[in-house]
N, C-alpha and C positions, 0 to 999 in steps of 0.2 A: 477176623475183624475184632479187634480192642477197642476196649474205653482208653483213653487218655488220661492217666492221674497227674498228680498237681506236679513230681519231678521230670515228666517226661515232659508236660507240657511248657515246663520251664526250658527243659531241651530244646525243644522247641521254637522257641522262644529268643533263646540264646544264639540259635544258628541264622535268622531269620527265615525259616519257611513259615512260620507262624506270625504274621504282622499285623498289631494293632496300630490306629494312628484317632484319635493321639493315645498314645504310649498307655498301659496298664497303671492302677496304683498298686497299695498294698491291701487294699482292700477287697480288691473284685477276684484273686485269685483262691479258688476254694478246693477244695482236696481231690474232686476230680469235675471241674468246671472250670467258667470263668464268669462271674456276672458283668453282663450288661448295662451300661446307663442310656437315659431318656437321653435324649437329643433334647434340639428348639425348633423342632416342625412337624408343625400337627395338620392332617388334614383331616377337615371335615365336611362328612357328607352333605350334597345339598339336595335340599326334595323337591325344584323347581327353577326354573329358567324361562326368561323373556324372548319370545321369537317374536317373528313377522304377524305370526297368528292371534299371539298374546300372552298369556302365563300359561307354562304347561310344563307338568307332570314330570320329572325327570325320572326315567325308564332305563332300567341297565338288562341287556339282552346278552347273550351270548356272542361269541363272534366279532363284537363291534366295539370299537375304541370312544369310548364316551369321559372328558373329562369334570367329573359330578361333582369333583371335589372343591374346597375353598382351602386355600393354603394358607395358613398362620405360620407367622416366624415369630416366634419369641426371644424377647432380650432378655440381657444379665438380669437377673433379681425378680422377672416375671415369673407368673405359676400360670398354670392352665387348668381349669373346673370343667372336669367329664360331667355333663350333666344327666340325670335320672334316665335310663335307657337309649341315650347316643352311643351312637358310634364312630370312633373315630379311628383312623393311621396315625401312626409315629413312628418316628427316624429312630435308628441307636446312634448314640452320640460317636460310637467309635465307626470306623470303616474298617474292615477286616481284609485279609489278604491271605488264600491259603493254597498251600502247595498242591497239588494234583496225587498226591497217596494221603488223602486226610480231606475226613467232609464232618461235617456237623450240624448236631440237630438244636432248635432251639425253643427251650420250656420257659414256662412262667417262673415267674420267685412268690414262693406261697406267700408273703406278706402283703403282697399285690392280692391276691387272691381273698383275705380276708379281708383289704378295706372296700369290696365286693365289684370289683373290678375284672373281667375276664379276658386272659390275655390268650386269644388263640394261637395253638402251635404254629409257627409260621413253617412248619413242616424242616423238610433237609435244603442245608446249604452245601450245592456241590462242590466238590472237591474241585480247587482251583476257581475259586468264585472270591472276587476280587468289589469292594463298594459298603454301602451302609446296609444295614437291613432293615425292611420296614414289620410293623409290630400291629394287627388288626387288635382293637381293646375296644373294647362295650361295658359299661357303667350297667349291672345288674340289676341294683337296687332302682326300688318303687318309688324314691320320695328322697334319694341323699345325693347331693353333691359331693363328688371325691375331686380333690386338688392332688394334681402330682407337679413335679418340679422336677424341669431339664436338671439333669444330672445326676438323681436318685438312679441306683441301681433296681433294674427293674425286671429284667428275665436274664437266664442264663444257657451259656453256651458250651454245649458236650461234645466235644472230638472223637471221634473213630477212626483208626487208624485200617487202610484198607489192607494194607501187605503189599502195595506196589502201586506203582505207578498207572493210573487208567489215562484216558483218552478221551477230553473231556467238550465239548463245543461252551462256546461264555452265553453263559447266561444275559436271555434280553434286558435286565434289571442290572448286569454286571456294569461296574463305574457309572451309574447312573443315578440324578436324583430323583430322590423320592416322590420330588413334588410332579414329574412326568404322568400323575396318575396309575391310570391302567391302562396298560400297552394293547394293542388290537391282538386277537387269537393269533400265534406265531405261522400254523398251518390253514390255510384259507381253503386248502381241500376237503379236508376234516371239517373246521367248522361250518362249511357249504353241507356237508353230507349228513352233519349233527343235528343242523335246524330245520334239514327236510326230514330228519327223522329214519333216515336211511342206513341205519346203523348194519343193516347185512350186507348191505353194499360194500361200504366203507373194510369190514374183515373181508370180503370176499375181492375185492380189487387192491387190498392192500396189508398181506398179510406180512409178517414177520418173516422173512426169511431164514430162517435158521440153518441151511442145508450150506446156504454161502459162506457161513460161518466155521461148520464143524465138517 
C-alpha cells in the first residue's frame, strides 16, 4: 500500500477514478495531498429539548438515533464564530468520489490548528465511498472566539493506493447529507449486546469466521 504523490494523483485525476465536485483549484493540490475547503453547513450541538414533560437534558447513549443537532446553512459572504469550547460538525465543501483500489485518510491543516481550533481525524474514507465528508471541530481556547469562513481550506486529504481492487459494502453516510445527523448503530445485535454489557457473548456467538475464508 502507497501514498499517493501530487503526479499520480493528477493521474488520477485525469482518468476520473478520483472525482471532486466541484472541481480542484490550483491551490488545494499539494505534493502528496489534496486540501479540503469548509463548506456552508454547520451543525451545532444542542444541550436541551422541549417534550411533553418540559425542558430536558439532551442525552446521547449508544445505540440510539438522536437528532441533537441545529443545522446552520450559511450564505455567500457569511463567517461562522466557533465559540470558546463549542463543538461543532461541518461539511467539506467538495463531495468526493473514489474508486474501490484507493481509500483515504483525513488530517487537519496545522494552520487550523494554531488559531486553536481542533480538527478531529475523521478517521479513513473507504475505498469507493462516494458524498461530502463531515469534520468534528472544537474551539480549545478559554476565552477567544475563532471565525472560520466557507471556503478556506481547512484539513487535507491523503490517498493510499491499495494494489487492487477490494469489495467494498457503501457507507451509511455515502451520498448523503450532512445534516441527517447521527444515523442509529448500523448492527442492532451488537449494540443490544454492547449496552447490556455482554461483551463475551457477543465474541462467543459471533465470531469471525476465518476458516470460510482461507
Amino acid at each position: 500500500m502507497s501514498i499517493l504523490v501530487k503526479e499520480k494523483i493528477l493521474e488520477r485525476l485525469y482518468k476520473g477514478d478520483i472525482v471532486f465536485e466541484p472541481g480542484l483549484d490550483i491551490y488545494q493540490l499539494q505534493a502528496h495531498s489534496v486540501d479540503l475547503r469548509l463548506g456552508f453547513t454547520f451543525l451545532v450541538s444542542k444541550d436541551w429539548r422541549l417534550t411533553d414533560r418540559g425542558r430536558v437534558a439532551i442525552q446521547l447513549d449508544y445505540g440510539e438515533s438522536s437528532n441533537h443537532f441545529e443545522t446552520i446553512e450559511l450564505e455567500k459572504g457569511q463567517y461562522f464564530e466557533v465559540l470558546p469550547k463549542e463543538f461543532v460538525v461541518v461539511a467539506t465543501l467538495e463531495k468526493i468520489k473514489l474508486p474501490k483500489d484507493i481509500m483515504a485518510v483525513l488530517y487537519p491543516r496545522s494552520s487550523i490548528n494554531r488559531r486553536g481550533l481542533s480538527v478531529d481525524l475523521s478517521g479513513i474514507v473507504d475505498a469507493g465511498y462516494e458524498g461530502n465528508l463531515i469534520i468534528p471541530v472544537r474551539n480549545n481556547t478559554s476565552n477567544q472566539v475563532v471565525r472560520v469562513y466557507p471556503g478556506e481550506r481547512f484539513c487535507q486529504l491523503v490517498f493510499q493506493d491499495l494494489g487492487e481492487v477490494i469489495k467494498t459494502r457503501d457507507s451509511r453516510w455515502a451520498k448523503k447529507d450532512v445534516v441527517v445527523g447521527i444515523l442509529k448503530e448500523k448492527y442492532p445485535t451488537e449494540s443490544r449486546l454492547v449496552r447490556l454489557g455482554l461483551i463475551s457473548e457477543l465474541k462467543k456467538k459471533h465470531p469471525l469466521n476465518i476458516k470460510k475464508k482461507y
